[in-house]
N, CA, C and O of each residue as an XYZ file, in Angstrom:
536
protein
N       0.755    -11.532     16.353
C       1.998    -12.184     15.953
C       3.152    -11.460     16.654
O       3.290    -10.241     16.554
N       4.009    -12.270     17.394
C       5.032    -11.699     18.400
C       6.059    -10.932     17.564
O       6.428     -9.830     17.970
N       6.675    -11.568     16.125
C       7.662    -10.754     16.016
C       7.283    -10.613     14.365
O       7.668    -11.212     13.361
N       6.455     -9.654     14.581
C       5.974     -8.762     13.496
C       5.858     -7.243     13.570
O       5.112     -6.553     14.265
N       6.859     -6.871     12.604
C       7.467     -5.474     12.865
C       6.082     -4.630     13.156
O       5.746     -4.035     14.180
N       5.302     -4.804     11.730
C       4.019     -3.997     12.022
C       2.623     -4.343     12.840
O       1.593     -3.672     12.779
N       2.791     -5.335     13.484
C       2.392     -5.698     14.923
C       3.020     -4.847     16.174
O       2.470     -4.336     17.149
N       4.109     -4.888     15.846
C       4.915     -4.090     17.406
C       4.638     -2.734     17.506
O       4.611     -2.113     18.569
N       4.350     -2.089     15.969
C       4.595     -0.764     15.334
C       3.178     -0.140     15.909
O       3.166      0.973     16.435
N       2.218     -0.783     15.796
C       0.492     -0.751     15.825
C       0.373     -1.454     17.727
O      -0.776     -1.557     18.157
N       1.471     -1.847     18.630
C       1.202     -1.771     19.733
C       1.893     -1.254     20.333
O       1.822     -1.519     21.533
N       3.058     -0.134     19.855
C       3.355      0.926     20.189
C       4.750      0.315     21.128
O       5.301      0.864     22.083
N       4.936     -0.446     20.752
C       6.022     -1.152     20.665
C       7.834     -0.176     20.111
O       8.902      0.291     20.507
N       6.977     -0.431     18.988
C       8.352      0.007     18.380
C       7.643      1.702     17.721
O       6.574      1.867     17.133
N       8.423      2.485     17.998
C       8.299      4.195     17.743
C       7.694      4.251     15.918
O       8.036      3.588     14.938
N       6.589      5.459     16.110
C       6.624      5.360     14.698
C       5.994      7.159     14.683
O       5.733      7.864     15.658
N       5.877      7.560     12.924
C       5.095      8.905     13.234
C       4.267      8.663     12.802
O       4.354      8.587     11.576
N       2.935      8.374     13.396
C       1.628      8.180     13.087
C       1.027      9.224     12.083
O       1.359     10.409     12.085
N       0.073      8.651     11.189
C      -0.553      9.776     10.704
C      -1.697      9.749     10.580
O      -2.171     10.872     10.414
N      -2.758      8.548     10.583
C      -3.912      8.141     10.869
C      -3.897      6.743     11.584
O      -3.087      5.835     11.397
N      -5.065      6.769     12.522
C      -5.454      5.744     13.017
C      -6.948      5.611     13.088
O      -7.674      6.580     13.310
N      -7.444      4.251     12.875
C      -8.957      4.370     13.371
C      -9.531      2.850     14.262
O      -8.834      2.445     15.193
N     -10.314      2.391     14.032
C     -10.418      0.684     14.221
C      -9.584     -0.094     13.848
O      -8.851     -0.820     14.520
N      -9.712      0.105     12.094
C      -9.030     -1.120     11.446
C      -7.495     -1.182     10.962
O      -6.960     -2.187     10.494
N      -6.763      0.316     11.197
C      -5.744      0.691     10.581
C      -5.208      1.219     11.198
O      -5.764      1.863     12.087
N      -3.380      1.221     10.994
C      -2.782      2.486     11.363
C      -1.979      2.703     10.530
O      -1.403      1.829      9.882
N      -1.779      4.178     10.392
C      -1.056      4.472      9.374
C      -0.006      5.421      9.879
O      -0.198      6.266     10.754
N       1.651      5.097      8.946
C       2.486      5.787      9.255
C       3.244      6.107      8.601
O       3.199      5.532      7.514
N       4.414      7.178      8.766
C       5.522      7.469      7.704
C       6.525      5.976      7.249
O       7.032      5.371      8.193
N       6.660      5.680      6.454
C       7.951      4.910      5.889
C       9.267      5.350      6.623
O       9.594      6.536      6.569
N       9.822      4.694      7.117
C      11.149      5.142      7.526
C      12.217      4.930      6.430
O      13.343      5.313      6.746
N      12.056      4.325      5.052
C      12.840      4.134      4.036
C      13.127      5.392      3.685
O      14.280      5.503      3.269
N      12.419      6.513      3.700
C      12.755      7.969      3.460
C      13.305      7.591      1.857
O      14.418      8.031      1.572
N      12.558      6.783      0.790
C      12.753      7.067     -0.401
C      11.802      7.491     -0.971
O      11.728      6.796     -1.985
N      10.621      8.542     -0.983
C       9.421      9.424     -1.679
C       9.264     10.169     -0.387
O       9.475      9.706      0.734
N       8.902     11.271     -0.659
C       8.480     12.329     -0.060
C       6.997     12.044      0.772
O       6.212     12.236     -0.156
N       6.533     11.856      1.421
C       5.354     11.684      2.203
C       4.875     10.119      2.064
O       3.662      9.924      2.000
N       5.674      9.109      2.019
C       5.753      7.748      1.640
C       4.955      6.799      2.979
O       5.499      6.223      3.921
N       3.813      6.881      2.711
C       2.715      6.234      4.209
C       2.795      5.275      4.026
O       3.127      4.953      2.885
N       2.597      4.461      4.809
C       2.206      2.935      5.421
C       0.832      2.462      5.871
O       0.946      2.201      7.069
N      -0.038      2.299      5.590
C      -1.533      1.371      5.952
C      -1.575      0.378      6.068
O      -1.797     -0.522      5.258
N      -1.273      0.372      7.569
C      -1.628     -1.318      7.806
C      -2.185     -1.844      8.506
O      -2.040     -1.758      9.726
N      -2.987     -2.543      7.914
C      -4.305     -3.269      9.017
C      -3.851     -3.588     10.174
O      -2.634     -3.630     10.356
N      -4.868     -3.914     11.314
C      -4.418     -3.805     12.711
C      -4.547     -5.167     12.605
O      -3.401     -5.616     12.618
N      -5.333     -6.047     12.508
C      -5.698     -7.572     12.151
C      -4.492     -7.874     11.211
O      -4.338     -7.461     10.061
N      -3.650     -8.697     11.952
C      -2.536     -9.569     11.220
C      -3.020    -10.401     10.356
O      -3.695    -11.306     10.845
N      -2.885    -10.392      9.110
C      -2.770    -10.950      7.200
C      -1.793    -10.628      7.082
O      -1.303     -9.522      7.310
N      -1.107    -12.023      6.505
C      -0.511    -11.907      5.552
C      -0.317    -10.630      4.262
O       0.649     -9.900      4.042
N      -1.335    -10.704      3.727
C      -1.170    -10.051      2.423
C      -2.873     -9.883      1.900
O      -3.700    -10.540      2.533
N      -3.181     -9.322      1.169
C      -4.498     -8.948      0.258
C      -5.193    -10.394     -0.050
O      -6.359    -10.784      0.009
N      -3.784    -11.102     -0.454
C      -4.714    -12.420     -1.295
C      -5.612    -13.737      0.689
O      -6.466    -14.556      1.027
N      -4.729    -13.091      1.060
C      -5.309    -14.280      2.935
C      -6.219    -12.829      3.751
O      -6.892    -13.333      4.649
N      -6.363    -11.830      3.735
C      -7.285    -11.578      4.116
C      -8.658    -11.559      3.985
O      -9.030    -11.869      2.853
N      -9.770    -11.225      4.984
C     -11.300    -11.069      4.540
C     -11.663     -9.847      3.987
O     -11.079     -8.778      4.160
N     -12.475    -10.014      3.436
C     -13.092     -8.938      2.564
C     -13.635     -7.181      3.449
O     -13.496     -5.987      3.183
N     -14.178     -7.879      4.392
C     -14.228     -6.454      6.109
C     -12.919     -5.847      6.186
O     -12.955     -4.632      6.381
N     -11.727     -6.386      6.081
C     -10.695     -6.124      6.431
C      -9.776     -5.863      5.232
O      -8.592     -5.613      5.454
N     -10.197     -5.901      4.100
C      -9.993     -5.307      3.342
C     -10.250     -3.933      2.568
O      -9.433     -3.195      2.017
N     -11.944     -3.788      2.723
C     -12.574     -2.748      2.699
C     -12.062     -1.351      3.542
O     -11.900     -0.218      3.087
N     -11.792     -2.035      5.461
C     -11.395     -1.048      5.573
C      -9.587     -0.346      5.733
O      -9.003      0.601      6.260
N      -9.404     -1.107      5.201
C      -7.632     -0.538      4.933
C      -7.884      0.553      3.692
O      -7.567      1.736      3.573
N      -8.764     -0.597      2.619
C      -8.784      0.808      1.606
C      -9.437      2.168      1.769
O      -9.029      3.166      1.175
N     -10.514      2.162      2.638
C     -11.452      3.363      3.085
C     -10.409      3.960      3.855
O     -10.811      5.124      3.872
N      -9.421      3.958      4.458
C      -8.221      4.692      5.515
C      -6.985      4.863      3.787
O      -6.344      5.909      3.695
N      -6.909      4.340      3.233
C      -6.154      4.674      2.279
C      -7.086      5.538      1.674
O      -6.557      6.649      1.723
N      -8.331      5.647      1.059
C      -8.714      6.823      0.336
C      -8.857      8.052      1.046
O      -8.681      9.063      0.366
N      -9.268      8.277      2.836
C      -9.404      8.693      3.562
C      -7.956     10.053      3.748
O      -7.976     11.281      3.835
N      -6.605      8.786      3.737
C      -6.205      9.671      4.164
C      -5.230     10.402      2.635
O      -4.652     11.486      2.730
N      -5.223      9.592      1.370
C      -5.154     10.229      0.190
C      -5.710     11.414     -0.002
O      -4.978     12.403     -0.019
N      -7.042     11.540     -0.174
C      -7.478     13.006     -0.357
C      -7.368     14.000      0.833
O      -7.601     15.208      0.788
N      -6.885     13.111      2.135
C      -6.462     15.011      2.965
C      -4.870     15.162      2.500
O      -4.278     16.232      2.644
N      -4.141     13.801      1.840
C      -2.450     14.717      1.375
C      -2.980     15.954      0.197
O      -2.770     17.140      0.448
N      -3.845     15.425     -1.400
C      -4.678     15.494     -2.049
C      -5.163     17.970     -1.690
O      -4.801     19.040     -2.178
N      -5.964     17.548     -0.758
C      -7.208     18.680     -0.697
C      -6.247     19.275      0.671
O      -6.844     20.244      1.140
N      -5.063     19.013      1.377
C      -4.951     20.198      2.254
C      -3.384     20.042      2.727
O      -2.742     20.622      3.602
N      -2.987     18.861      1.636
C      -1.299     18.972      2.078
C      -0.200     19.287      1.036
O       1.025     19.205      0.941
N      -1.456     19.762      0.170
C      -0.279     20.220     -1.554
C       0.277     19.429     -2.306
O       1.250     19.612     -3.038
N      -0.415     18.408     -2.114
C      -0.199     17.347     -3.476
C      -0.845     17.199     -4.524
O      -1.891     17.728     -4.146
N      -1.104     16.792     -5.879
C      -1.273     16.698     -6.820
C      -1.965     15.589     -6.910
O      -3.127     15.781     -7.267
N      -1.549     14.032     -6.631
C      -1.821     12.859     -7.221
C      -1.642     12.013     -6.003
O      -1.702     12.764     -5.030
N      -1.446     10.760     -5.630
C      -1.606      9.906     -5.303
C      -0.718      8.320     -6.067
O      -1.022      8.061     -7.231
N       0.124      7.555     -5.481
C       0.075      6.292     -6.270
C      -0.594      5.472     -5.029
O      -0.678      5.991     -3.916
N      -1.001      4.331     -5.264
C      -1.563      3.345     -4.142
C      -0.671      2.506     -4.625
O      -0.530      2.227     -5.816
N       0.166      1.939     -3.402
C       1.017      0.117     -4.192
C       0.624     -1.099     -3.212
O       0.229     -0.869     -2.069
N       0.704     -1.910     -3.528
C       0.332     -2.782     -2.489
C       1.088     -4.218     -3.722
O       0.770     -4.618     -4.842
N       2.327     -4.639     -2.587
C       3.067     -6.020     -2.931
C       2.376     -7.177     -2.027
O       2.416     -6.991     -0.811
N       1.712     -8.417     -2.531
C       1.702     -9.555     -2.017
C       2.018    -10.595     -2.421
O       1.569    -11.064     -3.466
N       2.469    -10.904     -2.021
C       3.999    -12.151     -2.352
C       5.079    -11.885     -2.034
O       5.526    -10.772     -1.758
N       5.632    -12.942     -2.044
C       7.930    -12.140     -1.870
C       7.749    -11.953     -3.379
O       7.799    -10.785     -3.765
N       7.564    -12.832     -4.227
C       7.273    -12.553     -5.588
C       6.894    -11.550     -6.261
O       7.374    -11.453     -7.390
N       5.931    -10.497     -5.798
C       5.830     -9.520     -5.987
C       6.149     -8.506     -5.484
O       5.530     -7.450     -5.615
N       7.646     -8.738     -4.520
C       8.235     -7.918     -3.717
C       7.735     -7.195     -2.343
O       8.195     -6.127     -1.939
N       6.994     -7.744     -1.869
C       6.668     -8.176     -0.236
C       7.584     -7.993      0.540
O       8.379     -8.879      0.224
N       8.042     -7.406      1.396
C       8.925     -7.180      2.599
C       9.098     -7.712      3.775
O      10.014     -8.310      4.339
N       7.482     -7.203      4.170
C       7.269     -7.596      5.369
C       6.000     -8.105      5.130
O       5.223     -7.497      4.392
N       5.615     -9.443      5.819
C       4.728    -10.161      5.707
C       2.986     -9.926      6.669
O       2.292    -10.656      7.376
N       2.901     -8.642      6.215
C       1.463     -8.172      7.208
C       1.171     -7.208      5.749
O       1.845     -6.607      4.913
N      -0.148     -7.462      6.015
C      -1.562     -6.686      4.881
C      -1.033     -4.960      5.070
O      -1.112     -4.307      6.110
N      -0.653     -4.630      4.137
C      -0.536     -3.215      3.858
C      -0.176     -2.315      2.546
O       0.826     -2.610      1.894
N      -0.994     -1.220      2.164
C      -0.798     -0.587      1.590
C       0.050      0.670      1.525
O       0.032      1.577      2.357
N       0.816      0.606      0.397
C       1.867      2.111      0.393
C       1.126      3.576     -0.235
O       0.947      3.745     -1.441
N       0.735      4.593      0.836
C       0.635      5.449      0.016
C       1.921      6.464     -0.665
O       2.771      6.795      0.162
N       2.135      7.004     -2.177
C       2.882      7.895     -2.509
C       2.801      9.164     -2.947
O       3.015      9.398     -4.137
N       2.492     10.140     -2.090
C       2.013     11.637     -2.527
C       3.136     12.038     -3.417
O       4.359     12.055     -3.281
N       2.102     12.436     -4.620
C       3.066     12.956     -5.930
C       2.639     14.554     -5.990
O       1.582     15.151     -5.788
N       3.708     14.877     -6.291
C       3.446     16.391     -6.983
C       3.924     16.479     -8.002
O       5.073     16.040     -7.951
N       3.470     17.073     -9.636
C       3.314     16.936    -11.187
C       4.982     16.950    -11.680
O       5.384     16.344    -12.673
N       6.016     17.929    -10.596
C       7.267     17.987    -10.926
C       8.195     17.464    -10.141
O       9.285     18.011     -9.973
N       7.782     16.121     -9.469
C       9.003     15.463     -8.430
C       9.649     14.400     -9.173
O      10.244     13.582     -8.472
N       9.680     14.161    -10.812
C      10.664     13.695    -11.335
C      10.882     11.697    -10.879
O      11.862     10.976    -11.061
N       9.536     11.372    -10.274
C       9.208      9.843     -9.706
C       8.413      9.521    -11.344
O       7.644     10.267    -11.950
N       8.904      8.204    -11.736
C       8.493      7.655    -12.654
C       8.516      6.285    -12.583
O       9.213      5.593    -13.326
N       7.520      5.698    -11.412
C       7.074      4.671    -10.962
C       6.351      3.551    -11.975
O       5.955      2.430    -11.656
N       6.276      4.430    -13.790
C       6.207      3.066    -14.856
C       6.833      3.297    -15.559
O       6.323      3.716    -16.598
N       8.087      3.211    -15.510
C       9.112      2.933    -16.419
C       8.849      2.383    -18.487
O       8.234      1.320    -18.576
N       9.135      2.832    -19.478
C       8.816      2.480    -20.505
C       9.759      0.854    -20.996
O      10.945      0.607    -21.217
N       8.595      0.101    -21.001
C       9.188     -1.365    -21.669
C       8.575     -1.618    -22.609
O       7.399     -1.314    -22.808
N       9.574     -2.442    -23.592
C       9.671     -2.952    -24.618
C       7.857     -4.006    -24.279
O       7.523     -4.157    -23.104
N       6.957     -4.579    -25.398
C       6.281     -5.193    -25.478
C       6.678     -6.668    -25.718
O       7.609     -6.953    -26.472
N       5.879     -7.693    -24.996
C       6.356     -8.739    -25.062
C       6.103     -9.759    -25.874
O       6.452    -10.934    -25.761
N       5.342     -9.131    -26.872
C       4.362     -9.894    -27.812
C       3.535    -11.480    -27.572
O       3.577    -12.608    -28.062
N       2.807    -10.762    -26.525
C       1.689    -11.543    -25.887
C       0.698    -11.567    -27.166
O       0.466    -10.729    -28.037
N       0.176    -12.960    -26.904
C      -1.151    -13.067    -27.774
C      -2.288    -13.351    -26.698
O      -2.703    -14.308    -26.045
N      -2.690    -11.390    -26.945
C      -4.061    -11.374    -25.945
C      -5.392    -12.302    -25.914
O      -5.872    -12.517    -24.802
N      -5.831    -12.694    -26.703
C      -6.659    -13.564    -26.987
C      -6.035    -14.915    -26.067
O      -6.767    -15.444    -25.231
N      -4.935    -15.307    -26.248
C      -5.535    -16.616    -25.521
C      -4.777    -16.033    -24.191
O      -4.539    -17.038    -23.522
N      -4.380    -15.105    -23.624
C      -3.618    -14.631    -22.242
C      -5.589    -14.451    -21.717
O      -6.167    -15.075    -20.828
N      -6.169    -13.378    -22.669
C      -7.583    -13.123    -22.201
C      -8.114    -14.990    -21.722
O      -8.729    -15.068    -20.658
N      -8.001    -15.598    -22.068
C      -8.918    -17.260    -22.031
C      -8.094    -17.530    -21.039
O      -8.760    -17.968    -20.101
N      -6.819    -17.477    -20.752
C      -6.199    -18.274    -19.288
C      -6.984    -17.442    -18.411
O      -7.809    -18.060    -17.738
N      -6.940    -16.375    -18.274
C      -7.099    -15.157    -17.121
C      -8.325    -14.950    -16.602
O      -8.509    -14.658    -15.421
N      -9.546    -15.137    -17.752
C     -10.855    -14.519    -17.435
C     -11.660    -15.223    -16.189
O     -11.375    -16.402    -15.979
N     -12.000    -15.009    -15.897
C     -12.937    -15.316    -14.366
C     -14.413    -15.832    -15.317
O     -15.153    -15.117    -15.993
N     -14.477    -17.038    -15.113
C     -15.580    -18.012    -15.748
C     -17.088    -17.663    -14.890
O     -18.118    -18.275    -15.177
């Protein structure tokens, strides 16, 4: 796709700081510079999003996301991990190519990525009957 940021980004196009690459992925710093070690995984195969890709190409974005989680994890002094991944504009989608956000946490960086809300007084029982996979 010609004018797809993370197309240009993954043909070296447009400058980035790499931090893993393999077949199916490349991964890089966020230039939003809002979390501290804030990666980018994004499939090299242009998707849309999680819900239009294949299942191969899903597998391996996440194997490069667990991959490169446990070396922030086991040798870059982090603590935790969040994985995010938006598909939709609806679910706040940006840019329209398959990718996952990694967010290296450490126990005292004061990120509180689930906020406490009020309950909406759902009645689980029939939310469970719309939802369940037959």
């Amino acid at each position: 796709m010609t004018d797809c940021i993370f197309c240009k980004i993954i043909k070296g196009d447009i400058p980035s700081y790499k931090i893993y690459e393999d077949d199916n992925v490349y991964a890089f710093l966020d230039i939003a510079e809002d979390y501290y070690g804030h990666t980018l995984v994004v499939s090299k195969k242009h998707c849309e999003n999680m819900l239009d890709c294949d299942s191969e190409t899903l597998a391996g974005i996440m194997t490069a996301v667990q991959k490169i989680s446990r070396h922030y994890v086991d040798n870059c002094g982090f603590d935790g991990v969040n994985i995010i991944n938006n598909s939709g504009v609806s679910a706040g989608q940006s840019v329209m190519h398959l990718h996952m956000h990694i967010l290296p946490r450490k126990a005292d960086d004061g990120v509180n990525l689930w906020p406490e809300r009020e309950k909406l007084g759902i009645d689980l029982k029939q939310l469970h009957n719309q939802l369940k996979l037959q």
